[in-house]
C-alpha positions as CSV (number, residue, x, y, z in Angstrom):
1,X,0.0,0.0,0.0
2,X,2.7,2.5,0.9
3,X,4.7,1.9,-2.8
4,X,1.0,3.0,-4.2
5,X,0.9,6.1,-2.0
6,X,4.6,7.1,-2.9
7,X,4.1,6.4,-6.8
8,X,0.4,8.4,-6.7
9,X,-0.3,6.6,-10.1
10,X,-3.2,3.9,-10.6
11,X,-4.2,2.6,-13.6
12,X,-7.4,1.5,-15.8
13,X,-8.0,-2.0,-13.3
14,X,-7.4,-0.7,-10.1
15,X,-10.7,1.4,-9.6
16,X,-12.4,-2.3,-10.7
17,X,-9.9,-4.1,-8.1
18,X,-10.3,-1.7,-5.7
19,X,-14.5,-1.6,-6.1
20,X,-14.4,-5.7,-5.7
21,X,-12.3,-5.3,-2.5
22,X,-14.8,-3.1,-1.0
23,X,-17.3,-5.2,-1.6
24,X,-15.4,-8.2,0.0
25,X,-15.1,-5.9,3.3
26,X,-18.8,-5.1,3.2
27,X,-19.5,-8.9,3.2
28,X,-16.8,-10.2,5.9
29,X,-18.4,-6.9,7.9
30,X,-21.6,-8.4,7.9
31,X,-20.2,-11.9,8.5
32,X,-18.6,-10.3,11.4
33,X,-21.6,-8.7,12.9
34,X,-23.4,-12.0,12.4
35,X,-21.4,-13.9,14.3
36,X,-21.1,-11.5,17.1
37,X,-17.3,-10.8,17.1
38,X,-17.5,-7.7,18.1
39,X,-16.1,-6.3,21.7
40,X,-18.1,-6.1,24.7
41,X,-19.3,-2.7,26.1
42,X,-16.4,-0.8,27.5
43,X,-17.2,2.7,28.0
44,X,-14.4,3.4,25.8
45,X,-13.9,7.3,24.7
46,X,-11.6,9.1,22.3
47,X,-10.2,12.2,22.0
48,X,-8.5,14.1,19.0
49,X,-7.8,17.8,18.6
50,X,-6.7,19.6,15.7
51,X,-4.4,22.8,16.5
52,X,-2.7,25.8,14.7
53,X,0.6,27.3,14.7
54,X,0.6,31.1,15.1
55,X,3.3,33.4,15.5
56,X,3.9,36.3,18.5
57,X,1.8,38.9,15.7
58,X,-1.1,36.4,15.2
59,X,-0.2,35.4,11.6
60,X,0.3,31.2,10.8
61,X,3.4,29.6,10.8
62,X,4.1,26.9,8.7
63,X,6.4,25.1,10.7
64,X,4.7,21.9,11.8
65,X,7.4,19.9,10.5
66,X,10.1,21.2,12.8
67,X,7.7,21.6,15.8
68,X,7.2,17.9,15.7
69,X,10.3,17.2,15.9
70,X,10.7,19.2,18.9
71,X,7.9,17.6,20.3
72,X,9.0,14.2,19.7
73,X,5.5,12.8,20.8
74,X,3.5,10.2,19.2
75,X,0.6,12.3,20.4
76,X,1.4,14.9,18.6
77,X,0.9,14.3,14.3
78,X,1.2,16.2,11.5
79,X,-2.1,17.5,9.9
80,X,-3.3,18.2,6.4
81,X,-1.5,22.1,6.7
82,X,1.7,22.6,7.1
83,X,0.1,25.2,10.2
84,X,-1.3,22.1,11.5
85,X,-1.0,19.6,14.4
86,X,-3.1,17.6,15.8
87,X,-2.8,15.8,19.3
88,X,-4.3,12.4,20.2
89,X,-5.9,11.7,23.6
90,X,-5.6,7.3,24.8
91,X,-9.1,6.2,25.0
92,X,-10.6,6.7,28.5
93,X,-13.2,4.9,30.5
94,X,-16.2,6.9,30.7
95,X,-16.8,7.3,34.7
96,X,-15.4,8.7,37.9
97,X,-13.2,11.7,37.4
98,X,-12.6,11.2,33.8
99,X,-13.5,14.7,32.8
100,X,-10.7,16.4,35.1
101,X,-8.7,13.8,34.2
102,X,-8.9,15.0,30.3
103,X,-8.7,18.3,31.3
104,X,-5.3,18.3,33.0
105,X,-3.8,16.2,30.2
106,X,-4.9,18.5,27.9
107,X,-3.6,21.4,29.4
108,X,0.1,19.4,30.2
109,X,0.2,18.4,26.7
110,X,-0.8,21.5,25.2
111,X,1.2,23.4,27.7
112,X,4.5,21.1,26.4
113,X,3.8,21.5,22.9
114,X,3.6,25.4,23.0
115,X,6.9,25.3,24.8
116,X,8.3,23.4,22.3
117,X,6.8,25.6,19.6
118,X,8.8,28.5,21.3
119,X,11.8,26.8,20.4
120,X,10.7,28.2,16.9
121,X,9.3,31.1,17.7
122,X,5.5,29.9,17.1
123,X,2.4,29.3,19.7
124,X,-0.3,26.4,19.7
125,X,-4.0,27.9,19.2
126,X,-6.9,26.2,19.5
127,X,-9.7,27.6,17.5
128,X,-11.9,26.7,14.6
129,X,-10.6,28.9,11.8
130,X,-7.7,30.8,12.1
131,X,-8.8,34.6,11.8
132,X,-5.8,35.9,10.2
133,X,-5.4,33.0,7.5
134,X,-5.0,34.9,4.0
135,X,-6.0,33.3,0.8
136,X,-2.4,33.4,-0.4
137,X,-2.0,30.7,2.5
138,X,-4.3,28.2,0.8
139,X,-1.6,26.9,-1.8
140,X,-0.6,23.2,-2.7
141,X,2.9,24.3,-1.1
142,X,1.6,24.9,2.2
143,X,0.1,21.6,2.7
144,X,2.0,18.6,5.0
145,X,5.2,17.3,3.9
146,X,3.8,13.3,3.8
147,X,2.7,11.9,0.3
148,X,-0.6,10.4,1.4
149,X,-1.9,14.5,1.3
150,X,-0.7,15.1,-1.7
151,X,-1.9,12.0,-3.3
152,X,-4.8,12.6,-2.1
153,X,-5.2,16.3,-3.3
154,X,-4.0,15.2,-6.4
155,X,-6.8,12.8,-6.7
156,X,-9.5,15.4,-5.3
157,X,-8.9,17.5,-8.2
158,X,-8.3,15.3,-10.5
159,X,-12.1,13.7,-10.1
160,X,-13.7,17.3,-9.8
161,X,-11.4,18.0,-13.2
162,X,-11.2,22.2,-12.8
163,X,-10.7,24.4,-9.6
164,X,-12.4,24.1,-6.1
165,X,-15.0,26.6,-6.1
166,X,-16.0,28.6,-2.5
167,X,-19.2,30.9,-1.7
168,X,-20.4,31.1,1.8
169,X,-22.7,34.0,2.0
170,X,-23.3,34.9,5.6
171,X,-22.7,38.3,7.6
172,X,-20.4,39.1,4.7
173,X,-19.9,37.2,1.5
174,X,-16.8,35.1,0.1
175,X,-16.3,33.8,-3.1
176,X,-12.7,32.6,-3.6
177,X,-11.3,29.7,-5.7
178,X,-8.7,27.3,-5.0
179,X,-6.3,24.9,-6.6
180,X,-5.5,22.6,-4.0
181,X,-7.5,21.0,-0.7
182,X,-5.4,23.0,1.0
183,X,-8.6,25.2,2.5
184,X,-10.3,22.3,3.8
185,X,-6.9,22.6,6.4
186,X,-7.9,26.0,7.9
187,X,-10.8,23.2,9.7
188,X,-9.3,22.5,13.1
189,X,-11.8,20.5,15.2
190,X,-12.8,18.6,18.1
191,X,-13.4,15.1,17.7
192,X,-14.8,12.5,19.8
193,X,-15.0,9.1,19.6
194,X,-17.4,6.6,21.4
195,X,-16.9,2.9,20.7
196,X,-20.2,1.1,21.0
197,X,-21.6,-2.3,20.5
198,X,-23.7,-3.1,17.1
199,X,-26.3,-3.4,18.4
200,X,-26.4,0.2,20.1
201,X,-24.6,1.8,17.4
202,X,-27.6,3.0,15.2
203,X,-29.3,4.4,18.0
204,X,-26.5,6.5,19.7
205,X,-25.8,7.7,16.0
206,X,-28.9,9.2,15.4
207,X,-28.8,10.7,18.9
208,X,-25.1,12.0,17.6
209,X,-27.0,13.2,14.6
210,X,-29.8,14.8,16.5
211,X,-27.8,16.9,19.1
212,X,-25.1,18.1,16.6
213,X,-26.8,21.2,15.7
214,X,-27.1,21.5,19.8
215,X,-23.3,21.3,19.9
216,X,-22.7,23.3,16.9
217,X,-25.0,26.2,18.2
218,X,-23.0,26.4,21.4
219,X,-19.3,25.6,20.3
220,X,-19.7,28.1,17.5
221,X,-15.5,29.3,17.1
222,X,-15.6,30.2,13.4
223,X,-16.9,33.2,12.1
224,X,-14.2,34.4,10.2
225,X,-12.5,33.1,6.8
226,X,-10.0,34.5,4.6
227,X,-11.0,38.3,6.0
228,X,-14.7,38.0,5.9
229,X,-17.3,37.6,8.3
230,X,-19.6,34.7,7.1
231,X,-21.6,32.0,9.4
232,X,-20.9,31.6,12.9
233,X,-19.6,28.2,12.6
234,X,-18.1,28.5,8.9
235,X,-16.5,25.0,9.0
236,X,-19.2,22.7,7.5
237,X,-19.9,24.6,4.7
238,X,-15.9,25.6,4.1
239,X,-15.3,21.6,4.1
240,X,-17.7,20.9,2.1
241,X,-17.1,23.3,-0.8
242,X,-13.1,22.5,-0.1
243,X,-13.7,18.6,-0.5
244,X,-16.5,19.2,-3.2
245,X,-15.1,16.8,-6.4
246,X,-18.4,17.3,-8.1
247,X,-18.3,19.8,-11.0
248,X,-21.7,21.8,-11.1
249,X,-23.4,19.2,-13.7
250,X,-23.2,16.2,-11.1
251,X,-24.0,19.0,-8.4
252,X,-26.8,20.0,-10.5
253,X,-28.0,16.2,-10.5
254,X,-28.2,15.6,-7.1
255,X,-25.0,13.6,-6.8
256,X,-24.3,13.9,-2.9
257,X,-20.9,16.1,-1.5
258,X,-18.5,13.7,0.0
259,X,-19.1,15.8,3.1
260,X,-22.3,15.8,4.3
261,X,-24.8,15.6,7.4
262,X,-26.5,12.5,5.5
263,X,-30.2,12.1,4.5
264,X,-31.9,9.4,7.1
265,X,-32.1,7.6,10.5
266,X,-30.1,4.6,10.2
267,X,-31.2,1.6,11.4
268,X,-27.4,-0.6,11.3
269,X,-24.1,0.4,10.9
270,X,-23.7,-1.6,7.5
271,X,-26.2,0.7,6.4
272,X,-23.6,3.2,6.8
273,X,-21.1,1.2,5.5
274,X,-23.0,0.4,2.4
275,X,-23.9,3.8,1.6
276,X,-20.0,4.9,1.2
277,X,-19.8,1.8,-1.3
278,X,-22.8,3.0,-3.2
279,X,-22.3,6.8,-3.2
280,X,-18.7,7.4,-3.8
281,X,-16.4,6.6,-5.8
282,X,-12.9,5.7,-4.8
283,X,-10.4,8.8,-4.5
284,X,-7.4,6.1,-3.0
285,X,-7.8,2.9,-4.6
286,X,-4.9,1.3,-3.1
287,X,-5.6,-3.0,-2.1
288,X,-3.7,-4.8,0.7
289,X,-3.0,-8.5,0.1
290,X,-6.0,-9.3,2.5
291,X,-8.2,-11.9,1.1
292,X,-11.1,-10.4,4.2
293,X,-13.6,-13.2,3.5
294,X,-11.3,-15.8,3.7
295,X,-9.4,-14.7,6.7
296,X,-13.4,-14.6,8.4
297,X,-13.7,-18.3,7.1
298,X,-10.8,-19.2,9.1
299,X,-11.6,-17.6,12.6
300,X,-9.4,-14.7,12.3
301,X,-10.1,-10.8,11.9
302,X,-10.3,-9.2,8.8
303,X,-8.4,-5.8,8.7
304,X,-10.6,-4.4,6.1
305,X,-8.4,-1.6,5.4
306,X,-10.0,-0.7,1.8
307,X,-13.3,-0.4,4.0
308,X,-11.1,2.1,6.2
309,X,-9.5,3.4,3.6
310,X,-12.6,4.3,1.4
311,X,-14.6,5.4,4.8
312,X,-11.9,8.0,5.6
313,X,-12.9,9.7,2.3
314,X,-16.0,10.0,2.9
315,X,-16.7,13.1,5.6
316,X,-19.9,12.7,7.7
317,X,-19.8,14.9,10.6
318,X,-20.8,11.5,12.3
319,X,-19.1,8.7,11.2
320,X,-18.8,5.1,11.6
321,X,-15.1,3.6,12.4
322,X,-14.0,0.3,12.2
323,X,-10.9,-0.6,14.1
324,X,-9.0,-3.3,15.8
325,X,-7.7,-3.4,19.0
326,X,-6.2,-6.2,21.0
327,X,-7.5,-8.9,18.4
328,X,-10.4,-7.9,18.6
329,X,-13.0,-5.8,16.1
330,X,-14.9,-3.1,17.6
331,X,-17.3,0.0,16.7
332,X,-16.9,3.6,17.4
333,X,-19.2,6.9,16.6
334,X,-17.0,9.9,15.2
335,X,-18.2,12.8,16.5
336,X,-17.1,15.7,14.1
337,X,-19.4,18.8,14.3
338,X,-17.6,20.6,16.8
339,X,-14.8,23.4,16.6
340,X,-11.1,23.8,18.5
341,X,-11.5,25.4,21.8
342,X,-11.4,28.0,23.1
343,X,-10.0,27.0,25.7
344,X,-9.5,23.3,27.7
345,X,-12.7,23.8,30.2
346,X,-14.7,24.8,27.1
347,X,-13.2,22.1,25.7
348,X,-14.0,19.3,27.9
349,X,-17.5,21.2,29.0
350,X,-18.7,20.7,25.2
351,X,-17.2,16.7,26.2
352,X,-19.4,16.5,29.1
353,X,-22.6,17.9,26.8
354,X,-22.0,15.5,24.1
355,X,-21.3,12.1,26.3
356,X,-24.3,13.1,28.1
357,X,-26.6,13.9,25.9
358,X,-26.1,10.7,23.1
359,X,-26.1,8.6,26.9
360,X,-29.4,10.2,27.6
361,X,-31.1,10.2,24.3
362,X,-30.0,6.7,22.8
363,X,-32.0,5.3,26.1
364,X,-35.1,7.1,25.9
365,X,-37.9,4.6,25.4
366,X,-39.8,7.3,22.9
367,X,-36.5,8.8,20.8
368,X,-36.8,12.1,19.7
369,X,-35.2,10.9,16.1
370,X,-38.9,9.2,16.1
371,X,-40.4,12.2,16.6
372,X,-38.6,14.7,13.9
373,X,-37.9,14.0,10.3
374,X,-34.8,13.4,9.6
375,X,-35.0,17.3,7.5
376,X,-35.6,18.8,10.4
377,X,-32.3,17.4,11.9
378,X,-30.1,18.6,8.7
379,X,-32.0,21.6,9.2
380,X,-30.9,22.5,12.2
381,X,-27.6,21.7,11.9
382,X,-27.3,24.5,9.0
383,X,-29.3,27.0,11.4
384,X,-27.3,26.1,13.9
385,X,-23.7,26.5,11.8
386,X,-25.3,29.8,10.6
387,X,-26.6,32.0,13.9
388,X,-24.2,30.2,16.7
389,X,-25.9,30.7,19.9
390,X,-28.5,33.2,18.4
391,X,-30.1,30.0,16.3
392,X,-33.6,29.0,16.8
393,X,-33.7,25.2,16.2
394,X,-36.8,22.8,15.4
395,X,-37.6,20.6,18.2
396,X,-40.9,18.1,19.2
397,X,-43.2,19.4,21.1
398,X,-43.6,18.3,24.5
399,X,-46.4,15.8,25.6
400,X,-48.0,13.4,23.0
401,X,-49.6,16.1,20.6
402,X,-46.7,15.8,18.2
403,X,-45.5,18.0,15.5
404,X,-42.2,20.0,15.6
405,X,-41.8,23.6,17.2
406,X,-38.8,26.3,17.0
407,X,-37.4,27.1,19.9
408,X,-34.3,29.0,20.9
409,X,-31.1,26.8,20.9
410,X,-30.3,28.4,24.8
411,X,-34.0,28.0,26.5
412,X,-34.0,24.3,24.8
413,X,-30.5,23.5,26.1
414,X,-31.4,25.4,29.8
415,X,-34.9,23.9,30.2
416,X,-34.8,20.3,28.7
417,X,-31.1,19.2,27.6
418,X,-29.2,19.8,30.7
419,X,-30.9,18.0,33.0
420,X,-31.0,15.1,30.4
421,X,-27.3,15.7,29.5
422,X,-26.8,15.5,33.5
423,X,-28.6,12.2,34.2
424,X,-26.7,10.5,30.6
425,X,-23.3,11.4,32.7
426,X,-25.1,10.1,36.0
427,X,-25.6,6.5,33.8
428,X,-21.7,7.2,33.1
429,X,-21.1,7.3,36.8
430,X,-19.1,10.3,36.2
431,X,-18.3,12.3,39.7
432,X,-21.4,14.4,40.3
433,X,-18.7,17.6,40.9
434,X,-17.2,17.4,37.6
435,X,-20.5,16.7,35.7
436,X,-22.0,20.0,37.4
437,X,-18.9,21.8,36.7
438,X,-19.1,21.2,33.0
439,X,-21.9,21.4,32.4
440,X,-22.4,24.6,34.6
441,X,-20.2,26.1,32.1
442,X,-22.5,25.5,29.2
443,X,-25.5,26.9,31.2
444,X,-23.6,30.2,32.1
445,X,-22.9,30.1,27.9
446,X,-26.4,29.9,27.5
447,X,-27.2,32.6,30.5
448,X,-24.8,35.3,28.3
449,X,-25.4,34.1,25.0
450,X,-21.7,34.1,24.3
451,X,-19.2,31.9,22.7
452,X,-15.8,31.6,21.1
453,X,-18.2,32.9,17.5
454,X,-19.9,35.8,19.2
455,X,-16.6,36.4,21.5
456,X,-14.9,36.8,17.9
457,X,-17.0,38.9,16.2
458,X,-17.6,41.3,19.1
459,X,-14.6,42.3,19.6
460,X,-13.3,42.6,16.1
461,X,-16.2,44.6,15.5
462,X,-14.7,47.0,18.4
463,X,-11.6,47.2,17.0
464,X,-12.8,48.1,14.1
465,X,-15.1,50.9,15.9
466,X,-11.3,52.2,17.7
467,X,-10.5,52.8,14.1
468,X,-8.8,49.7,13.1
469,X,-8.7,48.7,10.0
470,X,-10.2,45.1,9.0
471,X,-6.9,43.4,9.0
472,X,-5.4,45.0,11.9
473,X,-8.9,44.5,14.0
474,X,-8.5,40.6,13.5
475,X,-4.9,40.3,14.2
476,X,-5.5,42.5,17.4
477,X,-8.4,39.9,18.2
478,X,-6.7,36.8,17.7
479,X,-3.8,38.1,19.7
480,X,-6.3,38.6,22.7
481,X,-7.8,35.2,21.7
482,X,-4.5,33.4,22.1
483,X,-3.6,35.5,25.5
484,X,-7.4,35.1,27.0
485,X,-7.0,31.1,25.7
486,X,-3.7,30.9,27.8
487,X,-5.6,32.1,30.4
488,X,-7.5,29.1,30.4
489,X,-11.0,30.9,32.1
490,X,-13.9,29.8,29.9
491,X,-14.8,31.5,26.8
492,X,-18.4,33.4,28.5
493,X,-15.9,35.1,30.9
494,X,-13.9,37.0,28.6
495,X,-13.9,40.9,28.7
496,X,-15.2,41.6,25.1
497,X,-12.6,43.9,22.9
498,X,-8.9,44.6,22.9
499,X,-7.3,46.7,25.5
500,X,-6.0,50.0,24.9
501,X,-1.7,51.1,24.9
């Protein structure tokens, strides 16, 4: 597989090969299911966060290379830009103190890694979007020195055939064009990952599904792209336009993006599974000597790595994963929707939130997923990615009338999701002290209406008031970002604006 990566060259059979393979894994996936191979319940949880490298005046460094190698960490790995890192948390046990437990590895590892930045005169920064990111940054050049990036950008543009195309139209419209994936990188996210068993996975899915507009709405940390103020949350549809290989005829047909929120309730993971096989076409059609079915035949476990493979191309801001651990196959639920920081307890408080709520919601007797189309759900998430904490999201009624209201993201979170949120960590047996902690965080966000999104645009908007010009206003703001960040006090405490000489 690696030779394949290194050559970047495929020729008229391996698309067919590779299509047959998939195919195989889809079958020796359900074979596995079928035979109940997979690992018992373990309250098993994943963290990854993806980071930026900033310099003392705000601006990105594209050093990550060299800050690695400082690092010299195999939680620390490179990302898609070269102004990228990302840092891997080991899975943790859901229960007891697990939450502070995150939190102070998180701010040791972080803490280390900036320290090494030093050494090169950058910083870490967690946030969604960098604000002072310039189009000029968004060239092949500038993404990660490892060949399975540029194979794959190579192979992005080569199935779209012409220039990526971006035009978010929110506060302020951009329109832009690139030649590279290389935008898709200014996405740095929280992800979290929840193994599960399969017979729980579909329904703690669609409970992922259901509350990502929730998390989105609240963990809004990206309002600003390339100069202009566009959605709250301007990730999704950044990504989407950045990974888009569909020229506008196959747009125009209804082919479906390659990143997407998804179109239905699921009712098994193979559905999930079988969808990517159905849907997309291979951008990395690279086999392994595996024969999967055969391997199943004779009691061991299939790698399926063309299944992983093909799954990592496809970008569902939940999505199923596959893996192997100790032998032994298991399940895990993605969790993509959210944004970097601000800062560690807003972090881990947007943790508790999710954990709780998919605990809480994949148990209810009545799901709300029965109770909402599955519109409503996509919906919301595009409300949600547009007006931050302002949105007003879709939501079933209470009682057994039925039908769907709108209600403000913050009074839905205050007066029903908390207290669910808080009972899902109480079926976690996580410490009562942390669970109110975190969670009391999100409730003073919702009290103030603020967030790393509104925190953002307020006070570049004062800058620019003080007679700042737009790109001194967002350089002046991500500098207080980065010092308020360091701080570590969550994001709904921070003194809007930048101080004065």
């Amino acid at each position: 597989m690696g030779e394949k990566v290194v050559a970047g060259a495929f020729d008229l059979s391996d698309r067919q090969r590779y299509r047959k393979k998939l195919q195989q894994c889809l079958e020796a996936l359900s074979g596995l299911l079928a035979e109940r191979r997979f690992d018992r319940p373990r309250n098993l949880m994943g963290m990854e966060i993806e980071l930026n490298l900033t310099g003392a005046d705000a601006m990105p460094k594209m050093l990550n290379g060299q800050v690695l190698e400082r690092i010299a960490s195999h939680d620390f790995q490179t990302e898609l830009g070269m102004f990228n890192l990302e840092v891997n948390i080991v899975p943790h046990h859901l229960s007891g103190r697990v939450l502070d437990q995150l939190a102070e590895e998180l701010r040791t590892g972080l803490g280390y890694a900036d320290r090494k930045a030093g050494e090169v005169d950058a910083g870490i920064m967690m946030i969604g979007i960098l604000p002072t990111l310039g189009r000029d940054d968004m060239v092949r050049s500038n993404l990660s020195d490892v060949d399975r990036y540029a194979l794959l950008n190579d192979q992005m543009l080569a199935a779209r055939g012409e220039s990526f195309s971006l035009d978010i139209e929110g506060v302020e419209r951009l329109v832009a064009t690139a030649g590279s994936i290389t935008p898709e990188a200014a996405c740095t996210s929280l992800q979290l990952h929840l193994q599960v068993t399969p017979e729980r996975f579909a329904d703690v899915w669609n409970a992922a599904q259901t509350v990502a507009a929730v998390q989105v709405a609240l963990g809004a940390n990206s309002p600003f792209l390339f100069g202009r103020e566009v959605w709250r949350e301007s990730r999704p549809p950044l990504f989407e336009q950045a990974t888009d290989t569909r020229p506008p005829e196959l747009r125009n047909q209804g082919v479906r993006p390659r990143t997407w929120f998804g179109e239905k309730w699921i009712g098994s993971v193979e559905e999930l599974f079988e969808e990517n096989l159905r849907y997309f076409p291979p951008l990395l059609p690279i086999c392994d000597e595996e024969e999967p079915l055969r391997v199943l035949a004779d009691g061991g476990v299939p790698q399926l790595k063309e299944l992983v493979l093909h799954n990592g191309t496809v970008y569902r801001w939940n999505r199923p994963v596959y893996g192997i651990a100790d032998g032994v196959p298991h399940l895990r639920v993605e969790n993509r929707v959210l944004p970097a920081g601000p800062t560690v307890a807003d972090v881990i408080a947007n943790t508790a939130l999710y954990y709780g709520l998919v605990r809480a919601l994949a148990g209810e007797s009545r799901p709300v997923w029965t109770r909402m189309p599955f519109s409503a759900a996509a919906e919301n998430f595009e409300t949600a990615c547009r007006h931050g904490i302002e949105a007003e999201l879709l939501w079933p009624r209470p009682g057994r009338s039925g039908g769907l209201t709108r209600v403000p993201v913050t009074k839905l979170v205050r007066d029903e999701l908390l207290p669910l949120a808080a009972a899902g960590l109480d079926g976690w047996n996580i410490e009562p002290a942390d669970r109110d902690h975190y969670l009391g965080i999100i409730e003073e966000r919702c009290k103030r209406r603020t967030n790393g999104a509104s925190w953002q645009a307020d006070t570049y908007h004062r800058g620019r008031e003080a007679g700042l010009d737009r790109g001194a206003a967002l350089a002046a703001m991500t500098r207080r970002y980065a010092e308020l960040m360091q701080g570590g006090d969550p994001v709904h405490t921070w003194p809007a604006g930048v101080p004065g000489p």
